[in-house]
N, C-alpha and C positions, 0 to 999 in steps of 0.2 A: 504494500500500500504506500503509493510515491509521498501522501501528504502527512503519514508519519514521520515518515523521513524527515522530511521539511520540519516540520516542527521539531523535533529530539533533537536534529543538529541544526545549529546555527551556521549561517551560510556566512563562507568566507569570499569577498570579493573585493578587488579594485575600486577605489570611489575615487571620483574627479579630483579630492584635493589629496590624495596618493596614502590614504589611510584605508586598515584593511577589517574589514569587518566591524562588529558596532564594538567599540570599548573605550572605555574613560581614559579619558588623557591627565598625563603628572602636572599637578599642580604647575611645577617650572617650566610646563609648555605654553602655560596662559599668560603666567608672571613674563617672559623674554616677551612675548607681543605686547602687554599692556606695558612693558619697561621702554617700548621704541617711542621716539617721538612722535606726535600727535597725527602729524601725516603718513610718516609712512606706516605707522598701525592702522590707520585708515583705509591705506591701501592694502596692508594684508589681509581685515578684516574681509574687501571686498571677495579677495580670493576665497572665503570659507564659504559668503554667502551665495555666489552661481550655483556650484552644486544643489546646496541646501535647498535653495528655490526651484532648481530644474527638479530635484527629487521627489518636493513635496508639492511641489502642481501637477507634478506624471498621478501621481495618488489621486488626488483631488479630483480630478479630468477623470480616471477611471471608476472612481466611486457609481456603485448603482450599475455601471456598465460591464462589470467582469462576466465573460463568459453567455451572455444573453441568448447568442445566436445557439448555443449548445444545446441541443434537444435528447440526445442520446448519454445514459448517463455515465457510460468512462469516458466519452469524449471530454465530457462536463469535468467529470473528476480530474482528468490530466490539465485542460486549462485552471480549474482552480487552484492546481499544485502549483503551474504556473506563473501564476496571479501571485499566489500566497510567495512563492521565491523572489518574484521583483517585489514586492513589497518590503519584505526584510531586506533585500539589498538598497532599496530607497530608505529605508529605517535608518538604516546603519550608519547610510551619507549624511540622511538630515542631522541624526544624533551626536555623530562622528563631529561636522562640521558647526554644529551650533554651540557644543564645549567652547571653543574657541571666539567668539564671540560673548561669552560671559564678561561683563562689567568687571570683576573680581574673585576674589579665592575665595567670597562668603556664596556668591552665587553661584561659582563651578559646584563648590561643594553641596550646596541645595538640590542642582540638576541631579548630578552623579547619585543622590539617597533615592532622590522621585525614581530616577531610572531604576534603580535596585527595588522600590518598591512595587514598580510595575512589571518588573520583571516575574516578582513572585506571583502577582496577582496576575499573571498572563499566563503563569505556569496552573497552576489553579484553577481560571478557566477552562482553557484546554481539556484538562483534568475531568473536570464537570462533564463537557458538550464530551468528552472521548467516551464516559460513561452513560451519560442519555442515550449516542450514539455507537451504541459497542460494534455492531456489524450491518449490513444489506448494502443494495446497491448507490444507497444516498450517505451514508453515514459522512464517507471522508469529504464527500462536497460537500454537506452541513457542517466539518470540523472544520473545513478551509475557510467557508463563510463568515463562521467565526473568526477564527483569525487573522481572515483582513481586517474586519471591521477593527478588532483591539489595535492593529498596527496601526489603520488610519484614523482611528478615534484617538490615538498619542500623540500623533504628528498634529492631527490639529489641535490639539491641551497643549500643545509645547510651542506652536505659531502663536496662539493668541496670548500665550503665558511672556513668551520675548519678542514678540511684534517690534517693540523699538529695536532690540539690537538687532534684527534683522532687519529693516527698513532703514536704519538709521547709516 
């Protein structure tokens, strides 16, 4: 079942600002950018924010639209698997890239708990909808459904949560 997979291991990839999979960055990676002068952190910042935004408008734009045309259901299930893999690879970019963009050490520090906190409580759900949904032929498209939704209901708690450091 491809969308087990997907969910027990976390997907490693390439993201635009050359970071690899979703993970917390050392404190001293934020410190060196807030320590440059006011311009050119300005201009590093822009490099974290392209990705960031190309990641979580690809999400936004696909909301509601995953998989529609799928009428047959492993077809269904393999695009959801799909779906659910670019998802966590857009996760990883926005989360990856918006660390860097934190104001300070008291705000990295806040993300990086939220993050830990949702991590468990993503684990947890999962958990739940894998249980509702033990076996048949809809089960892992119903667990992958889930799954975007958590992914894309973060990315947007985390867009309206630092709106300014990203637009700014």
């Amino acid at each position: 079942m491809k969308i087990a997979v997907v969910l027990l291991c976390p997907v490693t990839v390439l993201s635009c600002a050359a970071q690899t999979g979703q993970q917390d960055i050392r404190p001293a990676q934020l410190q060196a950018l807030l320590n440059l002068p006011l311009e050119q952190a300005d201009q590093k910042r822009n490099i974290y924010k392209t990705p960031l935004k190309v990641a979580y408008s690809r999400q936004t734009s696909r909301a509601g639209k995953d998989c529609q045309s799928e009428s047959v259901q492993l077809p269904f299930t393999i695009c959801i698997g799909q779906a659910d893999e670019q998802a966590e690879t857009d996760y990883s970019i926005f989360y990856n890239n918006l660390q860097m963009l934190c104001h300070g050490q008291d705000e990295l520090l806040a993300l990086q708990m939220s993050e830990a906190s949702r991590v468990s409580y993503r684990e947890n759900t999962m958990k739940t909808a894998q249980v509702r949904w033990p076996s048949g032929t809809a089960a892992s498209g119903v667990v992958g459904r889930v799954y975007l939704s958590l992914v894309r209901d973060r990315m947007n708690e985390l867009y309206e949560i630092y709106d300014l450091n990203i637009s700014q």
